[in-house]
Phi, psi and omega in degrees: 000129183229189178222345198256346180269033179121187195302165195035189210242163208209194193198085159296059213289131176244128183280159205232150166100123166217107173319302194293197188204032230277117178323310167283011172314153169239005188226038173335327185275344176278336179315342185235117157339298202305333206281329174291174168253135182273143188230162196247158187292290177316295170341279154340301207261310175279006173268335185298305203326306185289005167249014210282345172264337156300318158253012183287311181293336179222042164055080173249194158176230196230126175258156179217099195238222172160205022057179174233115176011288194264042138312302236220045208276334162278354164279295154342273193326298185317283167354264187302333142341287210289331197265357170244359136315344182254006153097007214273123139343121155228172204202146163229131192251130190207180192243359189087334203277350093342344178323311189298346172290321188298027170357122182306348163300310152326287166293005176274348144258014185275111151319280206222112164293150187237088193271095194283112172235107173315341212176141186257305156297149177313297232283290209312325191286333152302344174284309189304326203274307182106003191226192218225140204276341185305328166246035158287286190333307203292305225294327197283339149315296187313318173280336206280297189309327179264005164063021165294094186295153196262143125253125134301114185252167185181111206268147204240099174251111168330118160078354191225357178177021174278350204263168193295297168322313228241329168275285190301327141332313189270322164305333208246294175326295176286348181284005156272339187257111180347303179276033158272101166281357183210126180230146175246130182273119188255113158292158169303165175219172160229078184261322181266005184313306171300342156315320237248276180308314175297316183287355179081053179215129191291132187224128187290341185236055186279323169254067212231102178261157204290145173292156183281153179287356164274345179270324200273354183247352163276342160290296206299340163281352148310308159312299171328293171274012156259001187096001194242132153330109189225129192233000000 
């Protein structure tokens, strides 16, 4: 159960397998499909069931986070099927770069996207990510053309996705689309570092200290003076 991964209190499943490879995960153990534990689409929808007055009193519902989702868009499907049959808020946290995984079918049950866009320049999101910032781009159209509502999330890491240049694209990017009703500015963290150290997996940013709240509220006021609702 979390409060930060969309609106009310929510119930957050994290899918296991990911194309990016992002410096800062914090969720490292979600990267190998193999890695997960199998769970059947039923099972799932009846541990969602016994909470629907939890989220009915505080208008929550159920994320599909990961890893990245749309690895696994037919277990998805199933899923977000089953939780709005059940009147249930759903929401997906993705990075977009799958978007093409998403069958309108799918999304024809998405509440709200949690749209991770990493990087504003090409060069920079490949260095964080290993993959190409372009089909983020294309999926948050795509949701805009489908009246899905958005949070754009972006996360503000020192020496690596801090500069002005580096922003100010994703401030251009979002200020047009209709559905964003939100962008959240994420200071860095080291919260996955042990993760990191436990898998044996080499981590580049040990000496990456958090940006100050003053560098993280003159980004959110870049956002901000474009018209968009920014936390």
């Amino acid at each position: 159960m979390t409060a930060v991964d969309g609106p009310g209190t929510r119930m957050t499943t994290f899918l296991t397998g990911c194309p990016l490879r992002c410096l800062y995960c914090h969720n490292p153990d979600t990267l190998k499909m193999r890695d997960g534990k199998p769970v059947r689409a039923d099972e799932l929808l009846a541990r969602i069931k016994r909470y629907r007055n939890v989220f009915k009193a505080t208008k929550g519902g159920i994320t599909l986070s990961g890893g990245e989702v749309l690895m696994q868009p037919a277990f998805a499907r199933r899923i977000l099927e089953g939780a709005k049959e059940m009147g249930i808020h759903t929401c997906l946290d993705t990075s977009g770069n799958l978007g093409a995984n998403a069958s309108d079918e799918l999304l024809a049950n998405v509440d709200l996207v949690l749209l991770d866009v990493k990087s504003g320049l090409p060069e920079t999101y490949k260095r964080v990510t290993g993959q190409e910032l372009e089909p983020t781009l294309v999926f948050g159209r795509r949701l805009a053309d489908l009246g899905i509502e958005t949070w754009i999330r972006f996360v503000l890491v020192p020496g690596l996705t801090d500069a002005d240049e580096n922003i100010r694209p994703i401030v251009e990017y979002a200020a047009p689309l209709s559905n964003v009703s939100r962008v959240e500015v994420l200071p860095f963290h080291q919260m996955g570092r042990d993760k990191w150290a436990e898998l044996g997996i080499p981590y580049q940013l040990g000496d990456v200290s958090p940006p100050s709240h003053e560098r993280t509220e003159e980004v959110r006021n870049m956002f901000r003076a474009a018209g968009l609702t920014t936390y």
